[in-house]
ZAMARGU-4260 file (C-alpha; in steps of 0.2 Angstrom, whole numbers, plus 5000, padded with zeros to 4 digits):
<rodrens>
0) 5025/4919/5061 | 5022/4927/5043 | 5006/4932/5040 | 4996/4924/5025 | 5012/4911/5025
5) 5015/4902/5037 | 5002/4886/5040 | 5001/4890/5059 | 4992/4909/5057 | 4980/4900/5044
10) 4975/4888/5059 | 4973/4904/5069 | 4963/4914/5057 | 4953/4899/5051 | 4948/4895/5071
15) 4944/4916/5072 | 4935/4916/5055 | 4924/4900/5062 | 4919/4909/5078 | 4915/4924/5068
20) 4905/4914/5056 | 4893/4907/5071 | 4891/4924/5077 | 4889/4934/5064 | 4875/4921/5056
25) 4867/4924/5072 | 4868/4944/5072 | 4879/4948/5082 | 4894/4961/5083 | 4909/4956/5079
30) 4921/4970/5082 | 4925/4962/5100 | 4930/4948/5090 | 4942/4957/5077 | 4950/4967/5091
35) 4954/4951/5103 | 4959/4941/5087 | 4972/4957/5081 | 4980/4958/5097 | 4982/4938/5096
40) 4989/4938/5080 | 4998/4954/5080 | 5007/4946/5096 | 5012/4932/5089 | 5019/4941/5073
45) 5031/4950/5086 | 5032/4936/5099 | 5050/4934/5100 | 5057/4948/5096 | 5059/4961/5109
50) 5065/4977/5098 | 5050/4973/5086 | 5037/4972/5101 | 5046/4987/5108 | 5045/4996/5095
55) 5028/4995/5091 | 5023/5000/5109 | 5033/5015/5105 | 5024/5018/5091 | 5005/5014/5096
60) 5011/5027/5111 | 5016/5040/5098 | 5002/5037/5089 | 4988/5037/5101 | 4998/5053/5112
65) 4998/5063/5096 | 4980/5060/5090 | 4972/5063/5108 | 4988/5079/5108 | 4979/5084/5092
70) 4961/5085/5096 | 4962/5094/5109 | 4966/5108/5097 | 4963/5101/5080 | 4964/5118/5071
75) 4982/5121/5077 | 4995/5123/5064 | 5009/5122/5077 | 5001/5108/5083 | 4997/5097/5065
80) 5014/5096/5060 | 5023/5093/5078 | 5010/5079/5077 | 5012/5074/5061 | 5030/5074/5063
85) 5031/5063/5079 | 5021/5052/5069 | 5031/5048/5055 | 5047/5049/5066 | 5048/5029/5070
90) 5047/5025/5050 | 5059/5036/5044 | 5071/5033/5057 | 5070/5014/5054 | 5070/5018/5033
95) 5086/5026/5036 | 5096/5015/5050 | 5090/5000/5038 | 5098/5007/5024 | 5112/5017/5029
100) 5117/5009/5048 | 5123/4992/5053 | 5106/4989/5067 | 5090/4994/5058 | 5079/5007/5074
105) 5062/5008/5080 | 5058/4994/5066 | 5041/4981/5065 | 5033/4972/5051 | 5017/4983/5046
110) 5025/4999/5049 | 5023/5007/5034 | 5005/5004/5034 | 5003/5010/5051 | 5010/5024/5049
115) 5000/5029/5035 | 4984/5025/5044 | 4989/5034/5058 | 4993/5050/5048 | 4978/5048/5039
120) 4968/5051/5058 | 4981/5067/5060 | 4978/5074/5046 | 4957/5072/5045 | 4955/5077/5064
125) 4963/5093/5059 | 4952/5094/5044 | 4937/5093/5058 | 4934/5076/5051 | 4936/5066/5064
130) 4933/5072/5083 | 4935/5064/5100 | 4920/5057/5103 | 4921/5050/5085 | 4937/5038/5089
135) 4942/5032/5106 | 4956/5025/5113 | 4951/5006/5108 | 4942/5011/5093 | 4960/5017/5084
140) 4970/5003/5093 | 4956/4993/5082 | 4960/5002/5068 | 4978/5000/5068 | 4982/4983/5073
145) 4968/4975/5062 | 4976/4960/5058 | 4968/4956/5042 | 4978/4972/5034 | 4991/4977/5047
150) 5006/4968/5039 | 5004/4972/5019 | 4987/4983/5019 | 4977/4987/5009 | 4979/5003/5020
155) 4962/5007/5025 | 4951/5022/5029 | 4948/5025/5049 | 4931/5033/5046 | 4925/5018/5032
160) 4933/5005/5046 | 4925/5010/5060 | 4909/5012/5053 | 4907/4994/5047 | 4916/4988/5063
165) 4902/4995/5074 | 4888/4987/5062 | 4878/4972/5066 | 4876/4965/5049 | 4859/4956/5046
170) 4862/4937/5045 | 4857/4939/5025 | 4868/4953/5024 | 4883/4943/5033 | 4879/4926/5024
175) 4884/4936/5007 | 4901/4943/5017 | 4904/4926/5023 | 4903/4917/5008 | 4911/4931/4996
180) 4925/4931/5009 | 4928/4915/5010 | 4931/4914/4991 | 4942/4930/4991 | 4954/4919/5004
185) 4952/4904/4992 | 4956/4917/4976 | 4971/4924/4985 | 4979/4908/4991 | 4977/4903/4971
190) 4988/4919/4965 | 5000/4918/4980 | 5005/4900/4982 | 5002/4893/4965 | 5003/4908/4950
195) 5017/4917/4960 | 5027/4902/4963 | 5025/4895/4944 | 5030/4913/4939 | 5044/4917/4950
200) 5055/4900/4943 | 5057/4909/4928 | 5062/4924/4938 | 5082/4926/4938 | 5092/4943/4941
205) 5109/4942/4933 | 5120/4954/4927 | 5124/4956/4907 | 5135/4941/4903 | 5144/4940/4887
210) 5134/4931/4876 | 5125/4936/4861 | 5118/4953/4863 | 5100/4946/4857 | 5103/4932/4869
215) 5108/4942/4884 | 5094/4955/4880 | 5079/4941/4881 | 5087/4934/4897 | 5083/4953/4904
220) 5067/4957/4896 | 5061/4937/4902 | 5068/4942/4922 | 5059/4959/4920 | 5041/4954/4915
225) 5040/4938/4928 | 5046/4948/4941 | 5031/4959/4937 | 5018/4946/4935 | 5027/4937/4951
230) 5026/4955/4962 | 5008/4956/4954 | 5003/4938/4959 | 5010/4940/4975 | 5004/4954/4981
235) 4987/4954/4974 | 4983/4938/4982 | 4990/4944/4997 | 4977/4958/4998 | 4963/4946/4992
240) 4965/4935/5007 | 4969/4951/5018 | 4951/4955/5010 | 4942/4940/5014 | 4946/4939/5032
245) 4941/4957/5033 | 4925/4954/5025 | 4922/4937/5036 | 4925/4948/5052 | 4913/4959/5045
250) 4925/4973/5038 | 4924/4978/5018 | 4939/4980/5017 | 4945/4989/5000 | 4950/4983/4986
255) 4967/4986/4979 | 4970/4979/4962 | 4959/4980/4946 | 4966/4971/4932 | 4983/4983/4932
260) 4988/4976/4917 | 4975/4984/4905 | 4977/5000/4910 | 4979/5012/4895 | 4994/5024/4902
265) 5003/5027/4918 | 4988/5037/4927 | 4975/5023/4922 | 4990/5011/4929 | 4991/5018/4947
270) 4970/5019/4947 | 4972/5000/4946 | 4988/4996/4955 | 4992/4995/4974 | 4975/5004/4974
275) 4973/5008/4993 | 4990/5015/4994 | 4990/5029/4976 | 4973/5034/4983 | 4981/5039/5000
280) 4994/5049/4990 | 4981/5058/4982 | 4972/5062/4997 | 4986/5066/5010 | 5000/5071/4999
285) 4995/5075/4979 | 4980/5087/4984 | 4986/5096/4998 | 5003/5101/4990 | 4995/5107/4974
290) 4983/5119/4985 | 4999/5125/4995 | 5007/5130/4980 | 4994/5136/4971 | 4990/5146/4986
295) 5008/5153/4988 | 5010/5154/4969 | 5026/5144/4970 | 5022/5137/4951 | 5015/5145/4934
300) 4996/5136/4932 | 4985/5121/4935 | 4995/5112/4924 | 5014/5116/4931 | 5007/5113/4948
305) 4999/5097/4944 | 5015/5089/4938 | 5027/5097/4953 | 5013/5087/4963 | 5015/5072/4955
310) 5033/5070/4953 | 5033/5075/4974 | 5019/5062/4977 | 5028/5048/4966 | 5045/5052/4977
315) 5037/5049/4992 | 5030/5033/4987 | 5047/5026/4983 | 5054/5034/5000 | 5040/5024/5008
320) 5046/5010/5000 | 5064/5012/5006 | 5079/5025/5004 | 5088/5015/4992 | 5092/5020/4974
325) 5083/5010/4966 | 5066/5014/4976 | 5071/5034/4975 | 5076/5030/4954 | 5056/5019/4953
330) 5050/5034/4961 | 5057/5051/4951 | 5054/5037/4934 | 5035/5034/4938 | 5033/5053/4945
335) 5041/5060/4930 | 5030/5048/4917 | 5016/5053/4929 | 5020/5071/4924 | 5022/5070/4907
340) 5004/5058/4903 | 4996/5075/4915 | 5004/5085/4902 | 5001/5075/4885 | 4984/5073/4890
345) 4981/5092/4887 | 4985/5090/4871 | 4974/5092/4855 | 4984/5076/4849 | 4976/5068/4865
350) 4960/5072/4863 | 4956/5072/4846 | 4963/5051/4845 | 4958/5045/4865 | 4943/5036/4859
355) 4949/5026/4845 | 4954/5009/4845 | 4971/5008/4836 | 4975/5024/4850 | 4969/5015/4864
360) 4980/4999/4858 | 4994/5009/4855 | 4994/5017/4872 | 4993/5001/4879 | 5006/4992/4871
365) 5018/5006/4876 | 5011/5007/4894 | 5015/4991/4898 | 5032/4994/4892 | 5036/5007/4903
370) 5026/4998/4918 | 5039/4983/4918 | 5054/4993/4915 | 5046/5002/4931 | 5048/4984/4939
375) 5065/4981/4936 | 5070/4996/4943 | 5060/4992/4959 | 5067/4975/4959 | 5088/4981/4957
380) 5088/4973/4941 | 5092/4988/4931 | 5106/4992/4946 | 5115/4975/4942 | 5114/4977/4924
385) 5121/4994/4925 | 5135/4987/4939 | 5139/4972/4927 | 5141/4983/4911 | 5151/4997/4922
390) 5160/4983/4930 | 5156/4991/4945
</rodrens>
């Protein structure tokens, strides 16, 4: 069962959201609700395949071992990064027998974003955040296996969660959830089954044939930007109807797209896109790296520092993504562009123009560019192009 696809989980999640409406309306909790409805769904998403449910126990044991390993003594260095460590074990092992191996290892649909969340509750208990009387065993099991967001995200908060899980909303209060979540559901299903699938007909990868060069070159540049809008339709209304189950269980569950595709340069871009996921780089990988080499004075200034960070923080998204070229080449490209706009943006040029209108259009215009050559990276696009010209 696919989740968000396939007709029989949105029979499930229409009978869970039902039961959840009657209770909520009537005030009561509803976390009981979320968590017996996550292991249902989650179950079925594994249901018949042994090495996926096996692997997942492995990982819910890891995760839950480590974190209770962890708090014992949350300020131990030895400790945070033997934890951290086992953590993220399962998901690079599987990135690299899936890419590099003929049986893909300790796999399960969601990983990626579990794995985040679980780091995420390693790295804050040791940053006193989080203690043990703060999460217990069920509360991260409720966390992690959320079904709303456990396949595709948007990768949550444990903290955020928690805290709206344990609410009893008002019946006013949840009236509003209810009925913006259900129209988030209904949004999503409109980007994901009708605007992705007109879109991605006019989506098709092919390598450099030869015809015309003008005619070859629109043939790319037409496969590049429907892929883009396809992903974007896709994925956003994915996370829209993750979004409005959330919210009908009683979980704000955050946003993670806002309108990408006005952003102005590459850094407004990744405050708009995949949202959930650039603000847990910043958090967990971005601003730690740039105080450990500021500390150790590893790189000459702020400046220096911040792009070393970014080109590292852009890396490991693409890793997450999967060690394949083409996800390490989208990572370096956007960490690098990353980079560079953190340098041009300290420049006189910069902030003598940034308000004016024929600046901001400009920027734009070339931003957008950049963003879709980004995506036919991601997509191999670039890779077959390359392999057909090279005749590789």
């Amino acid at each position: 069962m696919g989740f968000f696809a396939d007709p029989s989980f949105f029979a499930l999640t229409a009978a869970v959201v039902a039961v959840a409406a009657v209770l909520g309306l009537n005030g009561r909790q509803l976390d009981r609700l979320g968590f017996v409805a996550s292991l249902l769904l989650v179950g079925c998403l594994v249901a018949g395949q042994p090495a996926q449910l096996a692997s997942l126990a492995l990982f819910l044991v890891v995760s839950l071992g480590t974190t209770r390993w962890l708090m014992a003594d949350p300020k131990s260095e030895r400790r945070f990064v033997a934890a951290v460590a086992l953590g993220i074990l399962p998901l690079v092992t599987y990135k690299l027998t899936v890419s590099f191996a003929s049986t893909a290892l300790l796999g399960f649909a969601g990983i990626s974003y579990a794995t985040f969340k679980s780091v995420q509750i390693l790295m804050e208990v040791h940053d006193g955040l989080i203690a043990r009387e703060d999460m217990g065993l069920v509360d991260q099991l409720r966390f992690l296996l959320f079904f709303p967001t456990f396949d595709s995200g948007p990768i949550d908060r444990s903290r955020r969660f928690l805290e709206d899980a344990r609410h009893v909303s008002p019946r006013d209060e949840y009236a509003g959830m209810l009925a913006r979540g259900i129209l988030l559901v209904l949004g999503g299903m409109a980007y994901k089954m009708v605007l992705a699938t007109l879109v991605h007909r006019l989506y098709a990868p092919a390598a450099w044939g030869s015809g015309p060069f003008l005619e070859e070159l629109w043939k790319q540049v037409v496969t590049c930007y429907a892929y883009g809008l396809y992903l974007f339709f896709d994925f956003a209304g994915y996370s829209m109807m993750a979004m409005g189950v959330g919210y009908c269980l009683g979980v704000r569950v955050p946003r993670n797209f806002r309108a990408p595709f006005l952003a102005e340069d590459l850094q407004d871009f990744w405050n708009r896109w995949h949202i959930t996921l650039s603000a847990w780089l910043r958090d967990f990988v971005f601003m730690r790296l740039s105080r450990w080499l500021m500390r150790r004075h590893l790189v000459k200034g702020r400046l220096r520092t911040a792009q070393v960070a970014l080109v590292a923080d852009m890396l490991l998204m693409g890793l997450w993504h999967g060690v394949t070229p083409d996800y390490v080449a989208y990572g370096l490209y956007h960490g690098v562009l990353m980079a560079a706009t953190e340098g041009f943006h300290k420049t006189a040029f910069f902030r003598a123009h940034k308000g004016q209108v024929w600046f901001r259009l400009v920027s734009w215009a070339i931003t957008m560019q950049l963003v879709f050559f980004g995506f036919a990276l991601f997509s191999g696009q670039v890779s077959l192009v390359l392999k057909g010209v090279l005749n590789v």
